[in-house]
C-alpha positions as a LaTeX table, in Angstrom:
\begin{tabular}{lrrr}
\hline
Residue & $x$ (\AA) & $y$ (\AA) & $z$ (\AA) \\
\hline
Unk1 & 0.00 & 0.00 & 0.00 \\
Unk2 & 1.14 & 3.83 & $-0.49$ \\
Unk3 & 0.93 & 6.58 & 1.47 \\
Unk4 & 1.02 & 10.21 & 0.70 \\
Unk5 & 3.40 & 12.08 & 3.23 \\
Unk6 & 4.66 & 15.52 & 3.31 \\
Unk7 & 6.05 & 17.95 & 5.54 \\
Unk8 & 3.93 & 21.28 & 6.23 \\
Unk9 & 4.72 & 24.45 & 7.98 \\
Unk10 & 3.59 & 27.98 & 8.43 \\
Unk11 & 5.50 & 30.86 & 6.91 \\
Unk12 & 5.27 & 34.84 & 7.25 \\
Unk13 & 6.68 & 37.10 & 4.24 \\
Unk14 & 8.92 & 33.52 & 2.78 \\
Unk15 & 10.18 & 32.84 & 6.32 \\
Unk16 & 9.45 & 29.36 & 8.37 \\
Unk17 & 7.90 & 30.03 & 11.34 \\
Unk18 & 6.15 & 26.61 & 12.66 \\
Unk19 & 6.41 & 23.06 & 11.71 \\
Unk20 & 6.34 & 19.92 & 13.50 \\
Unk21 & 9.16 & 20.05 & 15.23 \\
Unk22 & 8.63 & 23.63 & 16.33 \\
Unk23 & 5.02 & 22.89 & 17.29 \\
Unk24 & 6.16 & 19.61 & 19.32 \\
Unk25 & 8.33 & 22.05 & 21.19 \\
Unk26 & 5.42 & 24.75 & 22.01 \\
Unk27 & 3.28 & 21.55 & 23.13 \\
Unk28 & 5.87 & 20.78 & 25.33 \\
Unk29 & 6.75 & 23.43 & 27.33 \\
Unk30 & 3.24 & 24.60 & 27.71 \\
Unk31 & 2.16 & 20.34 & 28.63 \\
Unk32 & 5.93 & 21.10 & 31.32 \\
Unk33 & 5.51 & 24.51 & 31.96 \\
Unk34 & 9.61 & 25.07 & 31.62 \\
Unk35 & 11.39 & 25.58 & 29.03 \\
Unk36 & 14.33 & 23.71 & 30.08 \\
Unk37 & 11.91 & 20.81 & 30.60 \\
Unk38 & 10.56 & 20.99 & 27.41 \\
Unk39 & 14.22 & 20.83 & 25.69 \\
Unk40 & 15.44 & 18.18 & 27.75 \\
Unk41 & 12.56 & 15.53 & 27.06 \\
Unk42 & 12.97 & 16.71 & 23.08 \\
Unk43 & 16.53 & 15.75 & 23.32 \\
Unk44 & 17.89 & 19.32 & 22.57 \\
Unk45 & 20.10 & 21.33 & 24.25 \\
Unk46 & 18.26 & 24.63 & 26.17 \\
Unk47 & 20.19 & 27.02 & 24.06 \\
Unk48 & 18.58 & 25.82 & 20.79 \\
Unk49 & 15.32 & 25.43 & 21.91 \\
Unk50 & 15.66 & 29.05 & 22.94 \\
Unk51 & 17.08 & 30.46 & 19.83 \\
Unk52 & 14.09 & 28.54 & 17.86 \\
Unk53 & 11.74 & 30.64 & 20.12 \\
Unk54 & 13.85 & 33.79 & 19.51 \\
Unk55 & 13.61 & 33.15 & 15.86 \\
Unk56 & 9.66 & 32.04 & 16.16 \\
Unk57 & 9.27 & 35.53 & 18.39 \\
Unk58 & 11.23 & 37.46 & 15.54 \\
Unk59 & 9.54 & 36.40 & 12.73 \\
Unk60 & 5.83 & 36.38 & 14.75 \\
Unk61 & 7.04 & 39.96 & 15.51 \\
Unk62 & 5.54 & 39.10 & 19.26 \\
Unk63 & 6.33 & 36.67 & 21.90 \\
Unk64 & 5.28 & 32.68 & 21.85 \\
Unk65 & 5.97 & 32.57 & 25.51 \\
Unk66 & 6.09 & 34.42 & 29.03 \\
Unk67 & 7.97 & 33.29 & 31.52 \\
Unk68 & 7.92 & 34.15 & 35.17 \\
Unk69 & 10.54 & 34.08 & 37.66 \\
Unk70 & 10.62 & 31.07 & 40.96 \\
Unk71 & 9.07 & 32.22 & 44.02 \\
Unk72 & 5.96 & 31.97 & 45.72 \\
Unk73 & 3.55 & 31.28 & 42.75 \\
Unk74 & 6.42 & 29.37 & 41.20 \\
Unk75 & 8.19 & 30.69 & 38.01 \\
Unk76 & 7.79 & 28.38 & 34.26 \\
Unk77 & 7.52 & 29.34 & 30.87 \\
Unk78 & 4.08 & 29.04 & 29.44 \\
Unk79 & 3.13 & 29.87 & 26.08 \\
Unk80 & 1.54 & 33.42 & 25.54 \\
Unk81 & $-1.87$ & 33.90 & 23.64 \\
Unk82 & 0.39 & 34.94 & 20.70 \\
Unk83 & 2.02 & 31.47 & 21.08 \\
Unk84 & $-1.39$ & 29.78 & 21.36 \\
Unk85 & $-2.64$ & 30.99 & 18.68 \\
Unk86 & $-0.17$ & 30.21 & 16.29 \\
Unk87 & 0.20 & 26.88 & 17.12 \\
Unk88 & $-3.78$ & 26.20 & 17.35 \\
Unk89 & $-3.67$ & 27.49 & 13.50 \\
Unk90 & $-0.80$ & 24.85 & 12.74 \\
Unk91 & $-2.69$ & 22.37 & 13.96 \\
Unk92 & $-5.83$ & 23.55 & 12.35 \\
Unk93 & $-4.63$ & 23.72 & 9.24 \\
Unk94 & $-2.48$ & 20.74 & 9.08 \\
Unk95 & $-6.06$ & 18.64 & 10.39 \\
Unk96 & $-7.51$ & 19.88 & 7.23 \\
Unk97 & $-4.56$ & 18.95 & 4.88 \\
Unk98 & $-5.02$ & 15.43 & 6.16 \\
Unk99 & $-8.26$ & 14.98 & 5.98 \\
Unk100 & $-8.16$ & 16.05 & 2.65 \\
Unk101 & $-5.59$ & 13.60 & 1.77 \\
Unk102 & $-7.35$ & 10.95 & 3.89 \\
Unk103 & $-10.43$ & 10.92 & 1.35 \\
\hline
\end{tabular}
């Protein structure tokens, strides 16, 4: 049997800004709620999972997540509504795609 694949990703003015990768890594820091976290279950080092949010950020021209320092509410990194959003449309869109291909 064959099977259609492809890869799929989000750009803004020719520039990638989410794909599966990058949306795995949004999942999981907001699913850990730490960047660091997040990285280290991925198998990546922290720096480059922060420099693909700094590039994400960039290109978004806003944040994809807030972070907040330890202490008595506890500190994390969450993703922001900016951050939310983008990767809800990702998802969205990619659902489609398959279930176009699907039928």
């Amino acid at each position: 049997m064959h099977h259609l694949r492809a890869k799929l990703w989000l750009e803004i003015d020719g520039e990638p800004v989410i794909g599966e990768g990058r949306a795995k890594l949004l999942e999981t820091i907001e699913e850990l709620g730490s960047l660091n976290k997040a990285a280290e279950t991925l198998g990546m080092s922290y720096r480059h999972a922060w420099g693909i949010i700094k590039h994400m950020s960039e290109v978004l021209g806003d944040e994809i997540v807030v972070s907040a320092r330890g202490g008595e509410g506890g500190g994390g990194t969450r993703l922001s509504d900016a951050g939310k959003a983008l990767l809800s449309e990702f998802r969205e869109k990619c659902d489609r795609i398959r279930h176009l291909v699907d039928e």
